[in-house]
FITITI-779015 format. One line per field, with one value per residue: x, y, z of N, C-alpha, C, CB in turn; residue number from 1. Coordinates in steps of 0.001 Angstrom, whole numbers, plus 524288, in hexadecimal, padded with zeros to 5 digits. Each point is the difference from the previous one (the first is absolute). Glycine has a CB too. Layout:
N
n_east (X;...)
n_north (Y;...)
n_up (Z;...)
ca_east (X;...)
ca_north (Y;...)
ca_up (Z;...)
c_east (X;...)
c_north (Y;...)
c_up (Z;...)
cb_east (X;...)
cb_north (Y;...)
cb_up (Z;...)
pos (NUM;...)
END
This chain:
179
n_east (4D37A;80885;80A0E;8023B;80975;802D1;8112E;7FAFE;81137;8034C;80707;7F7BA;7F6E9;7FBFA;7F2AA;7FE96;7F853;7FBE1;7FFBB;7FF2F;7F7F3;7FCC9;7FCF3;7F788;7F9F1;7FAD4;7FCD2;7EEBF;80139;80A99;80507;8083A;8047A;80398;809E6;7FD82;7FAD1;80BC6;8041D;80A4C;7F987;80AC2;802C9;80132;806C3;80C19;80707;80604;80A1A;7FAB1;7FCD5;7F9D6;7F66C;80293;7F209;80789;7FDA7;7F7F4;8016D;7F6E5;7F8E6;7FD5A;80766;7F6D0;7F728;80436;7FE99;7F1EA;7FD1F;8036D;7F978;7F392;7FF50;80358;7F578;7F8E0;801B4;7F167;80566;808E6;7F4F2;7F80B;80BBE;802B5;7F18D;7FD52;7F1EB;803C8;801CC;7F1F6;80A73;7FB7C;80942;80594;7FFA0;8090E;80A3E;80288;80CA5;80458;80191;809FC;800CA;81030;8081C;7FE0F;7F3D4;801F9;80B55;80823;801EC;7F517;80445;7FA7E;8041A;7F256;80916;8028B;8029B;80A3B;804F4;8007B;7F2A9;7FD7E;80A6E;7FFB1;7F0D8;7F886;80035;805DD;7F972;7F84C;80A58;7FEBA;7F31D;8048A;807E3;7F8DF;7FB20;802EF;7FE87;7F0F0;7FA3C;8039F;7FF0D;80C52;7F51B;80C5B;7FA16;80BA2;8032F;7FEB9;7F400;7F917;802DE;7F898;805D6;7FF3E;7F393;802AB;80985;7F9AE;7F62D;809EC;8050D;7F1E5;7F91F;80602;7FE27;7F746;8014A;804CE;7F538;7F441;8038A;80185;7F915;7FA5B;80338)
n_north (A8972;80958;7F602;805CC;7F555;809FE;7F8F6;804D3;7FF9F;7FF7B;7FB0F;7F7B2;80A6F;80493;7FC6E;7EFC9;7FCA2;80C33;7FE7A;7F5E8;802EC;80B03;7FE6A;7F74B;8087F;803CA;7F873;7FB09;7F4BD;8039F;7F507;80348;7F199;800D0;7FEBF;7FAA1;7F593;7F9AC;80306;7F561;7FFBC;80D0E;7F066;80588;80719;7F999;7FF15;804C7;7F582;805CC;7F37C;80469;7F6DE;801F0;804B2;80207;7F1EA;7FCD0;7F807;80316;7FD67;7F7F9;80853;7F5DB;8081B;80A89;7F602;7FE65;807FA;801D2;7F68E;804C4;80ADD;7FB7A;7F61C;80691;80BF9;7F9E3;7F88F;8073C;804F4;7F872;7F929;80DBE;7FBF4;80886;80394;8012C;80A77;7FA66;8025C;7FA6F;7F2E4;8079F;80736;7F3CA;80692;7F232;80A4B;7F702;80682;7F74E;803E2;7FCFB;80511;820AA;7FF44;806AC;80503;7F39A;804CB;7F97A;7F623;8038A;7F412;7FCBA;7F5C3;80923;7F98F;7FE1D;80B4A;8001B;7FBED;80824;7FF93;7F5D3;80090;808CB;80554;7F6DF;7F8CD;80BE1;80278;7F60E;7FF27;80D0E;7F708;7F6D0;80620;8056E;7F694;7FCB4;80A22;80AF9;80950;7FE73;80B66;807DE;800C2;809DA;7F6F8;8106E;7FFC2;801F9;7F36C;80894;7FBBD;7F7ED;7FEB1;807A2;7FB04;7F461;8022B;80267;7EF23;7FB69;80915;7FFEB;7F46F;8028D;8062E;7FA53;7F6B3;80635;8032B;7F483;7FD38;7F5D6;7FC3A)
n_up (781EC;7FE47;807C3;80749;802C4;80511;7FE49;80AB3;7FDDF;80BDD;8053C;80445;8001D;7F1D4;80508;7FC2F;80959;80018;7F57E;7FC8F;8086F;7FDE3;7F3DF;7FEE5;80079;7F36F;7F5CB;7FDA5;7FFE5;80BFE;80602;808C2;7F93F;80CCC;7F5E7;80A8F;7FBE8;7FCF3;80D4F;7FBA3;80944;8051D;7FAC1;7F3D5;7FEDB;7F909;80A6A;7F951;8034D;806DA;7FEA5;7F335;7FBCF;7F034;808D1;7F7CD;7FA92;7F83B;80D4D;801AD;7FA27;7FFDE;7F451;800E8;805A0;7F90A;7F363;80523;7FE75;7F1A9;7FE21;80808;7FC42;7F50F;8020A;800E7;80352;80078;80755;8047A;8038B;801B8;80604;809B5;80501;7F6C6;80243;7F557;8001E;7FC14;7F5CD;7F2AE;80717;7F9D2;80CA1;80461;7FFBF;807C1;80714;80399;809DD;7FC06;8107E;7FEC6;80284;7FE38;80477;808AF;7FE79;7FEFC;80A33;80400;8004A;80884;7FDB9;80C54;7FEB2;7F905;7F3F8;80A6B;7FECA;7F389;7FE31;7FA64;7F935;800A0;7F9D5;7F6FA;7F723;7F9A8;7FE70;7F908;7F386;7FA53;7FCA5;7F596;7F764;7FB90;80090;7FB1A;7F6BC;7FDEB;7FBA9;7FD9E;80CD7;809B5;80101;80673;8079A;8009B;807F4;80105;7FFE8;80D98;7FF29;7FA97;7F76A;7FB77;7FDDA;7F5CA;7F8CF;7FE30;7FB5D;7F53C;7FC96;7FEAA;7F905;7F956;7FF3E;8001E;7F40C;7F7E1;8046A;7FA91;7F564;7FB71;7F64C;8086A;7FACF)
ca_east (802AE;804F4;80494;8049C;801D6;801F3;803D0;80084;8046A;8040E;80363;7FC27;7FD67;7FF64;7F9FA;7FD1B;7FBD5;7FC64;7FD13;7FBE8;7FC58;7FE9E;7FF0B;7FA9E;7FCB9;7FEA4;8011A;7FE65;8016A;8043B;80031;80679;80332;804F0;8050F;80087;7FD3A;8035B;803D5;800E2;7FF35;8056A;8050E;7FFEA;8017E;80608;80217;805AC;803FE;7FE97;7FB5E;7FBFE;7FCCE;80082;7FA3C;8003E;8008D;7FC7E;8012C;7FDE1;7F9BD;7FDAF;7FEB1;7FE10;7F995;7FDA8;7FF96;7FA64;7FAF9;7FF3A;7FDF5;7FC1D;7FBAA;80067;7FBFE;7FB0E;80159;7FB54;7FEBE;804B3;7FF27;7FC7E;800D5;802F1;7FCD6;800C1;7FC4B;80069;7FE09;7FC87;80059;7FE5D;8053D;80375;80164;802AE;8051E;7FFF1;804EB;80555;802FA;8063F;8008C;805D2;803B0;8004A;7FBAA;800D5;80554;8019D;8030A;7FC6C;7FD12;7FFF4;7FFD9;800DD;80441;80471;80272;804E4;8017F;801C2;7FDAE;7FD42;80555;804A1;7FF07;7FC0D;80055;8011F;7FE8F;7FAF1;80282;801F0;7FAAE;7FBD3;8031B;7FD23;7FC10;80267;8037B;7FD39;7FB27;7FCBB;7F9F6;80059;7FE2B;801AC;7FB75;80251;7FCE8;80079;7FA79;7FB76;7FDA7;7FC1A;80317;801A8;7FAAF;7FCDE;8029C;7FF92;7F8B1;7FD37;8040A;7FCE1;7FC0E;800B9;7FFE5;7F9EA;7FFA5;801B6;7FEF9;7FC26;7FFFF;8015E;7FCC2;80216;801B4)
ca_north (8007E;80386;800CA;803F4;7FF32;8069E;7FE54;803B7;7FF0B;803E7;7FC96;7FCF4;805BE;806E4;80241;7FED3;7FD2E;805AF;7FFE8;7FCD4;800B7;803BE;7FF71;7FC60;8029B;80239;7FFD0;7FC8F;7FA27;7FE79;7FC66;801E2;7FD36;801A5;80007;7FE1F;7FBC2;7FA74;7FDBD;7FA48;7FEFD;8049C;7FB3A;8010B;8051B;8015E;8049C;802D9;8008F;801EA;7FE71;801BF;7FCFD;80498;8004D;80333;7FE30;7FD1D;7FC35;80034;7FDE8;7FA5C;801E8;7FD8C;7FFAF;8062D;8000E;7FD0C;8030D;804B9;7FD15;7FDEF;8050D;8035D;7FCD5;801A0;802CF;80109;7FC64;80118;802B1;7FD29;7FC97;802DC;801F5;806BD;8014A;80240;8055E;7FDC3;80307;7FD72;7FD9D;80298;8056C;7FF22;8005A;7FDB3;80053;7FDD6;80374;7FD07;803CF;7FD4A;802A9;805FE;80287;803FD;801C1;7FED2;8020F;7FF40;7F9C2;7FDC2;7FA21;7FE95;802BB;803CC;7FA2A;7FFCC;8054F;7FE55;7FDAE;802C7;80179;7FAE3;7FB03;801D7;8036D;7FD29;7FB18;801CF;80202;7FD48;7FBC7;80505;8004F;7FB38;80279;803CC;8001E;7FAEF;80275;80570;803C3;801B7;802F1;80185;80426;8025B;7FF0C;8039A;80038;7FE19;7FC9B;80442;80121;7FB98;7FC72;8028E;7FFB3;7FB7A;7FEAB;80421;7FD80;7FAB4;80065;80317;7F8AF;7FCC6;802ED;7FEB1;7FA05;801AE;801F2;7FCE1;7FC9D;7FBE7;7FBE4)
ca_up (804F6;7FF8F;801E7;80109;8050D;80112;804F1;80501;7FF11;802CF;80377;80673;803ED;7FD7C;7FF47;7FC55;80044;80014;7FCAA;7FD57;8016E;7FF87;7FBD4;8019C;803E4;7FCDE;7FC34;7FEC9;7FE9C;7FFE1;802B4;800D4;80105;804B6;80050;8054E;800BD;7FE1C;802FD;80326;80534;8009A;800BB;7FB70;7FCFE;7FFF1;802E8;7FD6E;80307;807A1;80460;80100;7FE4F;7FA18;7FD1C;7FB69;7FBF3;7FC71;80447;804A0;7FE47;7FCBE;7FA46;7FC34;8011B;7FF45;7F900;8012D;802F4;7FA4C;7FA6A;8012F;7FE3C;7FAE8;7FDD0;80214;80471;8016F;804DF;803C3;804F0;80333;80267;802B0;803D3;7FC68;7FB70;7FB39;7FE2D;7FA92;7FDD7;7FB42;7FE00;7FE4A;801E7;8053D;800E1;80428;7FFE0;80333;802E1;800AD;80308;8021D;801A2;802BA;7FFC8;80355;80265;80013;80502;803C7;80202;8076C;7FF0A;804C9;80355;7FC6C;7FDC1;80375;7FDE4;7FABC;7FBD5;7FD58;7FBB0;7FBFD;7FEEA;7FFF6;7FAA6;7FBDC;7FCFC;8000F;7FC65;7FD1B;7FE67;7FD0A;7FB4F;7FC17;7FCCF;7FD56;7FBA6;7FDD9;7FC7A;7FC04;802D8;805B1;8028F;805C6;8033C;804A7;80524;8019D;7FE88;80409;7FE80;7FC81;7FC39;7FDB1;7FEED;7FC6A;7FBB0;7FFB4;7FF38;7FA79;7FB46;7FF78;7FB78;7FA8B;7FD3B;7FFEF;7FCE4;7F9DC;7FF03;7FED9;7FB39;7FC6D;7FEA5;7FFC8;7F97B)
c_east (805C2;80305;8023C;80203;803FF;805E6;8004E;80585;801EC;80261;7FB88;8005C;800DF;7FB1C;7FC3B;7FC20;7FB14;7FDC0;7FE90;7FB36;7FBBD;7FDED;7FB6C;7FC51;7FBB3;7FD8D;7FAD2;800FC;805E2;8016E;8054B;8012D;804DE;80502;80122;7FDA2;801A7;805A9;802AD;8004A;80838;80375;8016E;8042B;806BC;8026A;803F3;80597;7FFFC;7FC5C;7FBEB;7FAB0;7FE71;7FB09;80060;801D5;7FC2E;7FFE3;7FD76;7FC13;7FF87;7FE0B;7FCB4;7F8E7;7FF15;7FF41;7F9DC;7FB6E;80007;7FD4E;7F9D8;7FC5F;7FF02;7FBAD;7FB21;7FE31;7F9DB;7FF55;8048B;7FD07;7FC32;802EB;80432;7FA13;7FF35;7FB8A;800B5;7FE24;7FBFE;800C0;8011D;8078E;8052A;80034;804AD;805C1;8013B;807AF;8025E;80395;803DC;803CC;8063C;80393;7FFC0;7FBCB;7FE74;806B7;80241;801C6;7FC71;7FDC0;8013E;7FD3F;7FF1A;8011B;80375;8043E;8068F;803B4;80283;7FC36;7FD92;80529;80264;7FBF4;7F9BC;7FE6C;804A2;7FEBB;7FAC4;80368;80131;7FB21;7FD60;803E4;7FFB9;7FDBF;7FF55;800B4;7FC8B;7FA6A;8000C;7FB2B;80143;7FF80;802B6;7FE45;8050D;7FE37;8008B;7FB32;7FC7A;7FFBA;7FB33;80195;8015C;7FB97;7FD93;80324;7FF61;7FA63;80152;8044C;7FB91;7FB35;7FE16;80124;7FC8D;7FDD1;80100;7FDB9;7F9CE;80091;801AC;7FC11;7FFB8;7FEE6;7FDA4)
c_north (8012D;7FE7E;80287;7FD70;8042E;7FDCA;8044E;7FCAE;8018C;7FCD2;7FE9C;80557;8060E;7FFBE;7FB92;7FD4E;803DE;801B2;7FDE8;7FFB3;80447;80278;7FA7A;802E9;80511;7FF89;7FA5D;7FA23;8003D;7FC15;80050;7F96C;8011F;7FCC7;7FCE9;7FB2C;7FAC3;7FF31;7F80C;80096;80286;7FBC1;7FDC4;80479;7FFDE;802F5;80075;7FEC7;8034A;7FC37;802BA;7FDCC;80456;7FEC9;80197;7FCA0;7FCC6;7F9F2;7FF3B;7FF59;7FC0A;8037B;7FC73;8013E;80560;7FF25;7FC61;802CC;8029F;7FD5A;7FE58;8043E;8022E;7FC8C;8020A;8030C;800EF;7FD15;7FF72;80345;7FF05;7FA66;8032E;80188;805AE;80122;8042C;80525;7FDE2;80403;7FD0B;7FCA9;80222;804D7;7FDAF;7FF5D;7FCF1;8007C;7FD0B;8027E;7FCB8;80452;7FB9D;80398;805D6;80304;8030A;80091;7FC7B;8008D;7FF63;7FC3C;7FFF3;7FB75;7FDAC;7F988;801B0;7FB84;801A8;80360;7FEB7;7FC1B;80217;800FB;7FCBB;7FCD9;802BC;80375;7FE87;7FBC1;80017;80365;7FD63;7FBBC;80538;7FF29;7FB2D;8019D;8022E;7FDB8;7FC3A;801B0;805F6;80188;7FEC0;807C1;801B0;80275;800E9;7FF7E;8053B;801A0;7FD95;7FB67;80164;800D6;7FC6F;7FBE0;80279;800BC;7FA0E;7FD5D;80206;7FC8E;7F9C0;8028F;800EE;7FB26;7FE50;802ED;7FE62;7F97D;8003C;80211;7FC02;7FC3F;7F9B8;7FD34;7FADA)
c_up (7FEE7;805B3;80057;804E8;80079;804E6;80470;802B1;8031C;80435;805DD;80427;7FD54;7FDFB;7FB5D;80120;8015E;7FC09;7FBC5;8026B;800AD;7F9F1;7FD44;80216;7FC5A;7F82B;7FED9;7FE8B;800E3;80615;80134;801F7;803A3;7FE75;8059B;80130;7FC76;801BD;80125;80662;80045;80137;7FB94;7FAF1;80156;8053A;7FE28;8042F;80486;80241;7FD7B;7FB6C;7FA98;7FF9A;7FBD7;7FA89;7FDE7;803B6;80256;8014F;7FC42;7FB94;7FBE8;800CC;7FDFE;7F8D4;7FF3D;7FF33;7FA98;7FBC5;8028F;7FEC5;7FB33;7FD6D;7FF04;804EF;80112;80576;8034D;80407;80299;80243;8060C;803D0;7FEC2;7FC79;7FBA7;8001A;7FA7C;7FC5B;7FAE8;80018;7FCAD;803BE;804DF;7FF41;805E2;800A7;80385;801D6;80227;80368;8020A;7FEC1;7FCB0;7FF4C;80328;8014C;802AF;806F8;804BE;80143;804CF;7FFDF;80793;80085;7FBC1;7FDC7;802B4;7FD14;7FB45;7FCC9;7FA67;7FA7D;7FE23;7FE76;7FBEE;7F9D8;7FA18;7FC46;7FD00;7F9B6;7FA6A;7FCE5;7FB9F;7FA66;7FACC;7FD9A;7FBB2;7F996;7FC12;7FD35;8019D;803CB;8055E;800DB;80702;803BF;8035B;8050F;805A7;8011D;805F2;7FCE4;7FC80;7FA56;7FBBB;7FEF8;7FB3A;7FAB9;7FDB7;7FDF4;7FA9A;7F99D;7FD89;7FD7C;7FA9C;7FB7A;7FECA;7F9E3;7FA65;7FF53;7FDD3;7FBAC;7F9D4;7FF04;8024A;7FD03;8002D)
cb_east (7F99A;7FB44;7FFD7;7FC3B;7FE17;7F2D5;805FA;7F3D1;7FFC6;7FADB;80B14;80449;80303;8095D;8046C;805FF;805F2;804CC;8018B;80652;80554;8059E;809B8;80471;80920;805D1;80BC5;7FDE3;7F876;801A7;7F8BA;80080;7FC00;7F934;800F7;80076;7F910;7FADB;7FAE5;805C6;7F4E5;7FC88;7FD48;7F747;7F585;7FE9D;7FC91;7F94C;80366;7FFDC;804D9;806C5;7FD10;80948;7FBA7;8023B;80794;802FF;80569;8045C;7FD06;7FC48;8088A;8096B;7FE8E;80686;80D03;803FF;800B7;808F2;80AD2;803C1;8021D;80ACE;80418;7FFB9;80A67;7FCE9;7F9AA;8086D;8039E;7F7CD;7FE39;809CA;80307;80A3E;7FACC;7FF67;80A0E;7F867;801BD;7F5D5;7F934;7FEF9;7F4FE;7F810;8004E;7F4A8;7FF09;7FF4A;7F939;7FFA7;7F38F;7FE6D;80537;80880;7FEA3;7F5A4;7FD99;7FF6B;8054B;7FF74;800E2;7FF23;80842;7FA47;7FFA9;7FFA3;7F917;7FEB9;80120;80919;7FF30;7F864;801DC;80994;805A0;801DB;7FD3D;803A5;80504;7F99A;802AB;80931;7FD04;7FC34;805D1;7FF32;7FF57;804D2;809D2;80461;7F973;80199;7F715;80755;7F85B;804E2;7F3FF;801F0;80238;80777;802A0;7FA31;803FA;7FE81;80264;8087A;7FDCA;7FB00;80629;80725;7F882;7FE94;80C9D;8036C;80067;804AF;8049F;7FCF0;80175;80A4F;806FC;7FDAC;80210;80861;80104;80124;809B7)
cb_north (7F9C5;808BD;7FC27;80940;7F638;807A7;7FAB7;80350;7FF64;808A9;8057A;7F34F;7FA76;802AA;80BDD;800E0;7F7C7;802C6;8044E;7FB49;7FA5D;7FF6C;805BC;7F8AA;7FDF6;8026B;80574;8079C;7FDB8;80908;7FB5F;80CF4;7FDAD;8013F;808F4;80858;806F1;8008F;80A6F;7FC8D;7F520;809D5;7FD3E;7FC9A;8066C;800F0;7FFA2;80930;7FDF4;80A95;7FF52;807EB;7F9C9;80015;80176;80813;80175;805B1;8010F;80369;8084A;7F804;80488;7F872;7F99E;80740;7FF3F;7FB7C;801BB;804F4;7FAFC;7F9A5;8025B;803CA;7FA10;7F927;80471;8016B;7FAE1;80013;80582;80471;7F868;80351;7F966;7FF4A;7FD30;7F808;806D7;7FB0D;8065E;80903;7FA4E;7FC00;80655;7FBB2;8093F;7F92E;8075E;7FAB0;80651;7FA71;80646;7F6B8;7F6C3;80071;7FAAA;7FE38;807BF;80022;806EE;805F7;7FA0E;808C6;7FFF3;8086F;7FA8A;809DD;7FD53;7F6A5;804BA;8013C;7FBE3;8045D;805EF;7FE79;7F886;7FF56;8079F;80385;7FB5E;80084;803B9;80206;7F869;8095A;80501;7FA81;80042;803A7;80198;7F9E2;7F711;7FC01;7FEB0;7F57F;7FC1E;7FF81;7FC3E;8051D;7F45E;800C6;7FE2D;80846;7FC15;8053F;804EF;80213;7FD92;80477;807B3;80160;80229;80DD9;80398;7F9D8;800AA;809AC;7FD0A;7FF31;804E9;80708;7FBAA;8005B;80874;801B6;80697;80104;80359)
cb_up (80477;7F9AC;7FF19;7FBFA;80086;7FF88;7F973;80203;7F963;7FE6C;7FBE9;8002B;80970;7FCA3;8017D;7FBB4;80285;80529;803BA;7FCD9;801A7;8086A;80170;80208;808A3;80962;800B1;7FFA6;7F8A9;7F8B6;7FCD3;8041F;7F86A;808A8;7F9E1;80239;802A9;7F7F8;80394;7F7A1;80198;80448;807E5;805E7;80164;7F5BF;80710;7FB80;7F8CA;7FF06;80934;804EB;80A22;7F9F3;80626;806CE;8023A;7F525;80066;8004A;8013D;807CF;8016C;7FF93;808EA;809A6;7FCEC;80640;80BFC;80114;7FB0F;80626;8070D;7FF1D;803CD;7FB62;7FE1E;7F643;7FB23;7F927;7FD26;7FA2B;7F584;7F874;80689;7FEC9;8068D;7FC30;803A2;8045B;80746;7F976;8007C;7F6D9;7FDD5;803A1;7F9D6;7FEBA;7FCC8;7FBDA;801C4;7F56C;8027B;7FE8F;802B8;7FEBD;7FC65;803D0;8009C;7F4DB;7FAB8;7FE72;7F88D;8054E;7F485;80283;808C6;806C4;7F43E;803E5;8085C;803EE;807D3;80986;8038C;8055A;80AB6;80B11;80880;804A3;806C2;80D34;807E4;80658;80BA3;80956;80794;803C7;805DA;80995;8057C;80801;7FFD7;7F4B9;7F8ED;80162;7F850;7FC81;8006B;7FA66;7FC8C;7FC82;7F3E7;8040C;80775;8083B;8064F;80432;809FD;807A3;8036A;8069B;809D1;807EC;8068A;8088E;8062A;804EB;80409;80D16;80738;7FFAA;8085A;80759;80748;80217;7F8CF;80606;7FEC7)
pos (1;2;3;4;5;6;7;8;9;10;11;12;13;14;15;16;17;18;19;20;21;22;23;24;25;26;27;28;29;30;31;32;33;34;35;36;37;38;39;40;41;42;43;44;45;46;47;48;49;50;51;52;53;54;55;56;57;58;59;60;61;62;63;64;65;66;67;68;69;70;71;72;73;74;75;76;77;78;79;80;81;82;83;84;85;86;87;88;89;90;91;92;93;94;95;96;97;98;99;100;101;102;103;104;105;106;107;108;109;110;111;112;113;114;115;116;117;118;119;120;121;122;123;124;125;126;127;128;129;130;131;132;133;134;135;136;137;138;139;140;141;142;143;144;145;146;147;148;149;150;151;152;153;154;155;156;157;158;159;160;161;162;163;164;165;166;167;168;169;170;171;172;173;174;175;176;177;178;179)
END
C-alpha cells in the first residue's frame, strides 16, 4: 500500500473546494480533507483593528483536530476511508495507491470572486489578498513541487491539468519497489 497526499492551496473563494472535490470524484481511493470544516465557532474567530473578522487566519480554525483527522489517515487510510463511509477501488495491495486531498487557504481568477453577501469594501484588497500572498510565500520557502495553475484557465482546464499531474504520481508510486 502506497501514499499520496496532494495540497489544494489558494485564497478563500478561488475554486479549491471545487477542485478537490472534483478531483476526488475522479481519482480512485481518495479522500479530501476541508480546510472549511474546522471552522471555530464566529465568537471565536479573531478580528483586525477595523472590525473585520480574520478567516484567513491559522486563528481561526481548529488545526489540532484537522492535524488529527491527516495523521489519522496517514496511519491507516484504509480505515479512515471506510470510517468516511467511501468504498474502495480493489486492487492487489502493493499496486494500491490511497490519496489525500488536503484542500484550504489561487486557483481560479481572483478578480472573479463573488461572494454572497458581498464582502465590505477594500476587504478583499486590504485584507484578503494579501494575507493569501503572505501565507503562498511561506510555503514557497518551506517546501519543494508546489504546482501553480493559471487561474486564467476553465475549471475544465485546470481539472485536467491536475488529474494528468496526479496520475502520474499514482503512476510513479505504483511502479516503485516496495520495501
Amino acid at each position: 500500500m502506497k501514499t499520496l497526499i496532494i495540497g489544494v492551496g489558494g485564497i478563500t473563494n478561488g475554486g479549491k473546494s471545487t477542485l478537490a472535490k472534483s478531483l476526488h470524484d475522479r481519482v480512485p481511493n481518495s479522500c479530501v480533507i476541508a480546510q472549511d470544516s474546522y471552522f471555530k465557532e464566529d465568537s471565536e474567530v479573531p478580528e483586525d483593528d477595523n472590525g473585520f473578522k480574520q478567516y484567513d487566519t491559522l486563528d481561526a480554525l481548529h488545526m489540532d483536530k484537522m492535524m488529527t483527522d491527516v495523521i489519522s489517515w496517514q496511519r491507516d487510510p484504509e480505515s479512515f476511508l471506510k470510517q468516511q463511509g467511501q468504498n474502495l477501488q480493489c486492487q492487489s495491495d502493493e499496486k494500491k495507491v490511497f490519496v489525500l486531498i488536503v484542500e484550504g487557504f489561487l486557483i481560479f481568477n481572483h478578480r472573479s470572486r463573488v461572494y454572497t453577501p458581498p464582502d465590505p469594501p477594500g476587504y478583499f484588497n486590504g485584507y484578503v489578498w494579501p494575507m493569501y500572498l503572505k501565507n503562498r510565500q511561506e510555503m514557497d520557502s518551506m517546501t519543494s513541487g508546489i504546482v501553480c495553475l493559471d487561474g486564467l484557465k476553465t475549471k475544465e482546464e485546470l481539472l485536467a491539468t491536475v488529474c494528468k499531474e496526479v496520475n502520474q504520481e499514482i503512476e510513479k508510486l505504483k511502479c516503485e519497489e516496495t520495501v
